[in-house]
N, C-alpha and C positions, 0 to 999 in steps of 0.2 A: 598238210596245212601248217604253214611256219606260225610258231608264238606270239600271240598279241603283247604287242611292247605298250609297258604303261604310258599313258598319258598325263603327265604333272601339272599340277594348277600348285600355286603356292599363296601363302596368308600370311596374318601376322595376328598374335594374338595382343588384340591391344590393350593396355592396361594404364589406371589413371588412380593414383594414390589419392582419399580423401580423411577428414576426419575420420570418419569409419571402416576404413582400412581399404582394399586393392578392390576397385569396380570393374568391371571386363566388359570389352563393348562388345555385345551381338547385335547382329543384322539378320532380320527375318524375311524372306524370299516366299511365299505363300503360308504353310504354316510350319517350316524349315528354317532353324536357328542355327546361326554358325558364323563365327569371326570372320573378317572382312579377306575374301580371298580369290582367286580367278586364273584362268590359262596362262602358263607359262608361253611368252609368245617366240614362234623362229629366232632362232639367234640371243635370244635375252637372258640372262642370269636371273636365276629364283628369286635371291632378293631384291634384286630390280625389281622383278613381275609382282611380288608383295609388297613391297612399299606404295609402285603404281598401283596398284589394285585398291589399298588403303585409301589412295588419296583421289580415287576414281569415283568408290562407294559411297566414301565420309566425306571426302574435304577434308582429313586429317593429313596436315602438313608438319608436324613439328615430331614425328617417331624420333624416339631414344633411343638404340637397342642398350642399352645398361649390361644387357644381362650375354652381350656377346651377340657373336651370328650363328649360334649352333640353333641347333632344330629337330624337330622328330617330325613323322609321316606316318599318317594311316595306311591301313592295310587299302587294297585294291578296291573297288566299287563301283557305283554306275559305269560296266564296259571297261573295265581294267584302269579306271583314274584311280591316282593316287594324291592327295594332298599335304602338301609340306608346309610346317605352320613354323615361325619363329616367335619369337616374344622383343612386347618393345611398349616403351611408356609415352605416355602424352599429356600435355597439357590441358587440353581442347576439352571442352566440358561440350560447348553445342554441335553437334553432330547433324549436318547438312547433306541428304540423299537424292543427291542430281537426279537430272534426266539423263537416261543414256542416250546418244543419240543411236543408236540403233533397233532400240525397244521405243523411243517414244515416249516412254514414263522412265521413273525411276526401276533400279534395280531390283530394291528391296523394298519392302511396305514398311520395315518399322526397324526403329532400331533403338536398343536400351542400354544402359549403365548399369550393371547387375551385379550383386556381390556372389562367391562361389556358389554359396547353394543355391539361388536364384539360377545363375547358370546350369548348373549342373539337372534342376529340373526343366530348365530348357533346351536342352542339347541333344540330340539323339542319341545314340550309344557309340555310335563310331567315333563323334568327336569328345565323349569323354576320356579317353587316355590324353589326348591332347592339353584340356585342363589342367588333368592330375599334373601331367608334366610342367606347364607353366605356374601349377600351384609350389612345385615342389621350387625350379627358379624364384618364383617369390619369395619362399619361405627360408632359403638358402642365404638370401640376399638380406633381410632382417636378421636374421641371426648373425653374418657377417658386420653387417651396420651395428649392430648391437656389442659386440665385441669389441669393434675401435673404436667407441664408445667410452667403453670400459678401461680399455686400455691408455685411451688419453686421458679419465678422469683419473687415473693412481699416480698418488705424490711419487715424486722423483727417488729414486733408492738412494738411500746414505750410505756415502765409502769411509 
């Protein structure tokens, strides 16, 4: 019996700066929460297959990747799938969940703006490394912001 080869579905963990700091959009699919994501289809590049998947679920049209095109992936599950999530910012506050036309309804039943521990009590445990990871981009990225910050506010050195 030759190896079952994984199967990729790829995502985007999307992220929307407010007063109150980084909200994460989840999509819930029965009572299954998890960033906007779906098959990697013949021929298509992952981040293609994640931005369409974004803007298939949401209607989120304006992704930023800010934070580059790098990415992490869970381990194997349902039948050797494996998903690849990237990170990316957005504008879009109202979030609109078509009809698929092949389901007939929409994809997912609901979907939230959530700050991390909100997420993180929603998330199953497989996609919490995924978080942590885009938590830790975040976090990388303020601290950065924060420092040419810094750096532009110091008076000019005297020769």
């Amino acid at each position: 019996m030759s190896p079952r080869t994984n199967r990729l579905s790829a995502g985007v963990v999307v992220v929307r700066e407010t007063r109150d700091g980084w909200r994460f959009l989840l999509l819930r699919a029965f009572n299954h929460w998890d960033f906007p994501k779906g098959m990697v289809e013949r021929d298509e590049e992952p981040l293609a297959a994640a931005i369409r998947e974004v803007q298939e679920e949401s209607l989120i049209a304006d992704l930023q990747f800010d934070w580059g095109y790098e990415f992490t992936e869970t381990g194997p599950y349902s039948r050797g799938k494996v998903a690849r999530y990237y990170v990316a910012r957005t504008r879009t506050v109202e979030v609109t969940l078509p009809i698929s036309e092949m389901l007939g309804r929409p994809e997912h039943n609901e979907y939230r703006w959530v700050d991390s521990a909100a997420a993180q009590r929603l998330i199953s445990p497989r996609i919490a490394p995924v978080l942590a990871w885009a938590e830790a981009k975040l976090a990388d990225s303020t601290v950065t912001a924060q420092a040419s910050l810094l750096v532009e506010e110091r008076p000019p050195l005297e020769e």
